[in-house]
N, C-alpha and C positions, 0 to 999 in steps of 0.2 A: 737211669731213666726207665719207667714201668714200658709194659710192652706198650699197651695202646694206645701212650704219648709217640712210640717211633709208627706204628702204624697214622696216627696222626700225622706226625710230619712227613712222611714219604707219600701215604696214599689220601692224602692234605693237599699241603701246601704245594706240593708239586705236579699234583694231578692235571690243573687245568693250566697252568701256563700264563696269569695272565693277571700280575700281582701287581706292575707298575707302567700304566699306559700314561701316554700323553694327555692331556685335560685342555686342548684347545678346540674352540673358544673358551673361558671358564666356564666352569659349573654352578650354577645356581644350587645351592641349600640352604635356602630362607623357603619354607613353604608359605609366608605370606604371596611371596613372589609368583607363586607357581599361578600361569594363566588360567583363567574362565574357558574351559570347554566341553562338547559336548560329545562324547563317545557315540560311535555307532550301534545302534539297536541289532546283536548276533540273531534276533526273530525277528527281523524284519527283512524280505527278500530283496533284492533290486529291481521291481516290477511294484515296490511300497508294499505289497502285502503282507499280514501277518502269518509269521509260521505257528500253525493252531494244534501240532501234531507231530508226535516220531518219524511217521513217513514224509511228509515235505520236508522235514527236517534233515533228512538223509541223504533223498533222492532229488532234494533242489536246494536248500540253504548252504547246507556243507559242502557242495560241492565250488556253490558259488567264492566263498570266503575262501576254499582252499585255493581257486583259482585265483585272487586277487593277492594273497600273500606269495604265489606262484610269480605273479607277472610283476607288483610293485615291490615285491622286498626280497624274497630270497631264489626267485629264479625261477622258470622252468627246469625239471629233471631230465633232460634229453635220451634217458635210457631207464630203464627198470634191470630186471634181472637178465644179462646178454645170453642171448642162446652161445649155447655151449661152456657157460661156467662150469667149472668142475672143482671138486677139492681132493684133498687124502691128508687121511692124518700122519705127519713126518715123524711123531717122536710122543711115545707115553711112557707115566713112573707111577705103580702101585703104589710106592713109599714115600711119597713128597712129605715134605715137613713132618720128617720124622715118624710117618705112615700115618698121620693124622688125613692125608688127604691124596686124593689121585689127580694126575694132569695128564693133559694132549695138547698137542699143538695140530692146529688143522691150516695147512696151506689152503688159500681161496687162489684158484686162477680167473681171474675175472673173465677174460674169454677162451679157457681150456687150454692157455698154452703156459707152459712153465719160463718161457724167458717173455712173457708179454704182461701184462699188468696184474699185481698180485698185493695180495697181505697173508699177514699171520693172524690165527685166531688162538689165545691163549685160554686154556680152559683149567678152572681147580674145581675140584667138586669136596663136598665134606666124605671120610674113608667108612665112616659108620652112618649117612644118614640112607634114608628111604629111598629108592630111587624109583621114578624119574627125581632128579633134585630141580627146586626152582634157583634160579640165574638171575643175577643181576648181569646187565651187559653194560660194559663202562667204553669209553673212547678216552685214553689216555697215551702221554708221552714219554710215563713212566714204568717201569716195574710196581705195580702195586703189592699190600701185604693184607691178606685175606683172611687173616686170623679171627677179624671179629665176625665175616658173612658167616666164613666157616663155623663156627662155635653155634650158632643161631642156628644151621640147615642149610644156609645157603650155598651156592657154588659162585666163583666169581668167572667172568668172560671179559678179556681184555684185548683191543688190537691198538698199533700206533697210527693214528689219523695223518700222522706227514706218510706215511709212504700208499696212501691215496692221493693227496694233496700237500705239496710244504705249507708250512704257515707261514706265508711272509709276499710281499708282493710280486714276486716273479716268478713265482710259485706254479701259474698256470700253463707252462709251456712243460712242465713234469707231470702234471696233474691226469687224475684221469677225467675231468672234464675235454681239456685237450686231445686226448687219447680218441675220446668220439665225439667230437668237433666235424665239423665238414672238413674234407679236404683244403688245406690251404689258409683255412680259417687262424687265426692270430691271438684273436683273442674274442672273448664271448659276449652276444649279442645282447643288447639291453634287458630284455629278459630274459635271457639264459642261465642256470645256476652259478653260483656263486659258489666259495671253498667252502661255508655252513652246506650248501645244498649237497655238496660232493662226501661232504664227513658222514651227512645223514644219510647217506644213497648207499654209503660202506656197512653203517649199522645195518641196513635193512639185507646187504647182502651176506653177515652173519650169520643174521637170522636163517638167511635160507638156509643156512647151516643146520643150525640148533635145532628147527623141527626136525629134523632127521634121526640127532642124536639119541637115541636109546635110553642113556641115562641124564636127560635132560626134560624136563618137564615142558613140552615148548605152549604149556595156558599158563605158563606161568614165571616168563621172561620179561623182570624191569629193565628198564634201560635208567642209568642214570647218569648226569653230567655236570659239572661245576664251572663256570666263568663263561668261556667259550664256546665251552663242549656242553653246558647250559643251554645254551640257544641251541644249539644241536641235537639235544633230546628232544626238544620243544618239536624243532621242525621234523624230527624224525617220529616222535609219535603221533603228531599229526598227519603224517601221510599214510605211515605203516599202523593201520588197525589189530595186527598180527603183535604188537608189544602188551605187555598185560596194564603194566603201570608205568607211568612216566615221573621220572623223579628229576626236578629242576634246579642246583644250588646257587641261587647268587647273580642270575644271567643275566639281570640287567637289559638294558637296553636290544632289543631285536631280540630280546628271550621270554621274561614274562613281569613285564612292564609297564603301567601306560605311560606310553609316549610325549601325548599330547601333556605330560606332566611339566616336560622339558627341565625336569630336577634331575641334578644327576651326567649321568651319560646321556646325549641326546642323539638323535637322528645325525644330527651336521657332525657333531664332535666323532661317533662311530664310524661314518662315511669319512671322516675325514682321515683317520688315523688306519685303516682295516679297511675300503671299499672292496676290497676282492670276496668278503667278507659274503658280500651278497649280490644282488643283480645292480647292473648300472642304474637302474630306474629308482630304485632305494635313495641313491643320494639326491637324487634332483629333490625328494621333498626335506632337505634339507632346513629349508626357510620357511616350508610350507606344512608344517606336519599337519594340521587341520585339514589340510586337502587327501589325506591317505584314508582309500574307505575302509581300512582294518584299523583297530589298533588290539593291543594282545590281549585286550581279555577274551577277544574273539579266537587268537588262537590255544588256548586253553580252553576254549567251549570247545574245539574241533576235537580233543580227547574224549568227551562223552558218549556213552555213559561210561567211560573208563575211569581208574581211578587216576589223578594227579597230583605231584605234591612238589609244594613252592616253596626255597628254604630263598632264608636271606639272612644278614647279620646287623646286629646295631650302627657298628661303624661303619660301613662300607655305604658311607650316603652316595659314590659315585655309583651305586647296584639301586638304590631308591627303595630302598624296603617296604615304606609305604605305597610306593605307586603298587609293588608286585603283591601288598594284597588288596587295593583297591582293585587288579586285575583280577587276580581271582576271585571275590565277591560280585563283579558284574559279569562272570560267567556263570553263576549260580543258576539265572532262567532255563538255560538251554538244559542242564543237570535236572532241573525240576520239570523242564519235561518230560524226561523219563525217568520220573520219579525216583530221582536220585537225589540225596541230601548233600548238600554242597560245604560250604565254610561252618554253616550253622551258629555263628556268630554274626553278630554287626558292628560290631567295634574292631579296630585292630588291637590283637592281644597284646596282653605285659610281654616285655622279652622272655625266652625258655618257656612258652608253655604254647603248647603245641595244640591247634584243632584243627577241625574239618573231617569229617567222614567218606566223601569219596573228591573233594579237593581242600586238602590239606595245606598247612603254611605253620613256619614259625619264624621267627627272629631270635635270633639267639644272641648271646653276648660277644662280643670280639670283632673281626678285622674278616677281608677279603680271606675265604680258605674254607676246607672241610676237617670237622674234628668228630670227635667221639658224639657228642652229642646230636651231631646230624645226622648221623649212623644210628644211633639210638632210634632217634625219631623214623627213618626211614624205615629199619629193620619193625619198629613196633608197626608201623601204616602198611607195610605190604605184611607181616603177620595177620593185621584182622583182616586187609581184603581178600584175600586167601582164605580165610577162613569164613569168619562168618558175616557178612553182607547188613550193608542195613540201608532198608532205602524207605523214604518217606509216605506216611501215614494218609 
């Protein structure tokens, strides 16, 4: 087996965890099927008016939309960065992978104590490149193989998101949502965060990390994630402005979707199988997705003017491929407000060919997973936005 078939299947297929879910009710993929409706206007405020401008856009639009995916779908974040977090790095190797590359591990104490809630931050940097190096940040349950970031310039950042949160339903009495919970509290308020709001609250305390780090570039740390931890980027680069690029593979449903598509993963069938997933309030629109004032193209406009990028795969119609780039093409206005070029396409492309200039998509050939070719694609879209910028005429 060549190398970057096992990097494929370790830092693949095993990355996101989340290859065979339940499917009830059934899934609809007949796109005759798919209902008539109407997506919410990202420029349009809740007072009806038009957003005419970057500044409203910033200091009223954005904030609005963030609060509504806050209260109906993934939760209030009941904590930011706790006073008194602290870290240290436990363990570094000049010679990793045969001196091609250097590592540390940075203990996070969440609130500065060593037996109270914590993660590990796994750090590989390339041995010969420039530094500060740019970073991908991954949220993963596995050992990943960084061979190809490495080769490219990049450094890879990894922690495991259950020892924030387990993945599974009983999960929140471990969780550090729990942790800073009111006293007494059992279980979390209708809108209160969900295990996506708690995974995305872990990236963001990474981060606090990485700008500190010396040989880390922190203008120029993507986050990226596949299946679950898809939806995880999503929400986490929509709140943290501090990530450079957001890289989204495959999220499907509560990731970068439209919903109101009901192909696929839906609202009911997600809530139904995962409700910890998100806030209580997310399942009530179960039967009702028309009545939700977001749907996700709105949270991909919430990235702007950053850059974004939306992968999905042919087979994988319970991820909807075409909904997630009809999502991304109707976030394109808010991008073109600040003259930013968005898809730059109107059709959804042939499989394997890759566009969009600061929201990017492709569809690629094969099944649920991440391979080489999405790596491809990712490393070539944060190579040009790193580099050289292009934004509309």
């Amino acid at each position: 087996m060549m190398k970057h078939s096992r990097i494929t299947l370790v830092f693949g297929a095993l990355l996101f965890g989340e290859m065979a879910l339940p499917q009830s009710p059934p899934a609809n993929y007949d796109e005759s099927k798919v209902p008539r409706y109407v997506l919410p206007d990202p420029l349009v405020l809740l007072n009806r008016k038009k957003v005419r401008d970057v500044k409203t856009w910033q200091k009223k639009r954005r904030p609005e939309i963030l609060g509504l995916f806050e209260t109906q779908v993934y939760g209030r974040t009941m904590i930011v960065r706790p006073e008194g977090m602290t870290w240290e790095v436990t363990a570094t190797d000049k010679e990793a992978l045969a001196g091609s590359a250097t590592t540390k591990t940075v203990a996070i104490y969440f609130v500065g104590k060593k037996d109270g809630p914590q993660m590990e931050l796994h750090i590989i940097l390339p041995a010969d490149a420039r530094k500060p190096a740019p970073v991908f940040l991954v949220p993963t349950v596995f050992n990943p193989k960084p061979e190809k970031l490495l080769g490219r310039g990049y450094g890879l950042a990894y922690f495991n998101p259950a020892s924030v949160e387990p993945d599974n339903a009983n999960g929140y009495a471990k969780s550090i949502r729990a942790f800073f919970a009111k006293l007494g509290q059992t279980e979390p308020g209708p809108d209160e965060w969900g295990a996506i709001g708690a995974w995305a609250w872990a990236m963001s305390r990474a981060m606090d990390y990485l700008v500190t780090d010396s040989d880390i570039d922190a203008h120029k740390v993507a986050i990226m994630g596949v299946s679950r931890y898809g939806k995880v980027t999503m929400w986490a680069g929509a709140q943290d402005e501090r990530f450079a690029i957001v890289f989204s593979g495959e999220s499907g449903c509560g990731g970068a979707t439209i919903v109101r598509r009901q192909y696929g993963e839906t609202v009911k069938s997600i809530t139904g199988f995962a409700p910890y997933w998100f806030d209580r309030n997310f399942k009530t629109y179960g039967d009702r997705v028309n009545e939700l004032a977001v749907d996700w193209h709105m949270l991909i406009a919430l990235m702007a003017p950053r850059p974004v990028y939306i992968a999905t795969a042919e087979q994988d119609r319970w991820g909807d491929p075409r909904g997630s780039f009809l999502a991304a093409k109707a976030a394109e206005p808010v991008y073109k407000l600040f003259k930013r070029a968005g898809l730059d396409v109107d059709e959804m492309p042939p499989v394997e060919t890759a566009v969009g200039d600061f929201i990017g998509f492709h569809n690629r050939k094969g099944s649920h997973g991440l391979n080489d070719y999405d790596w491809e694609q990712f490393l070539n879209f944060a190579d040009r936005q790193f580099g050289k910028e292009r934004v509309l005429k």
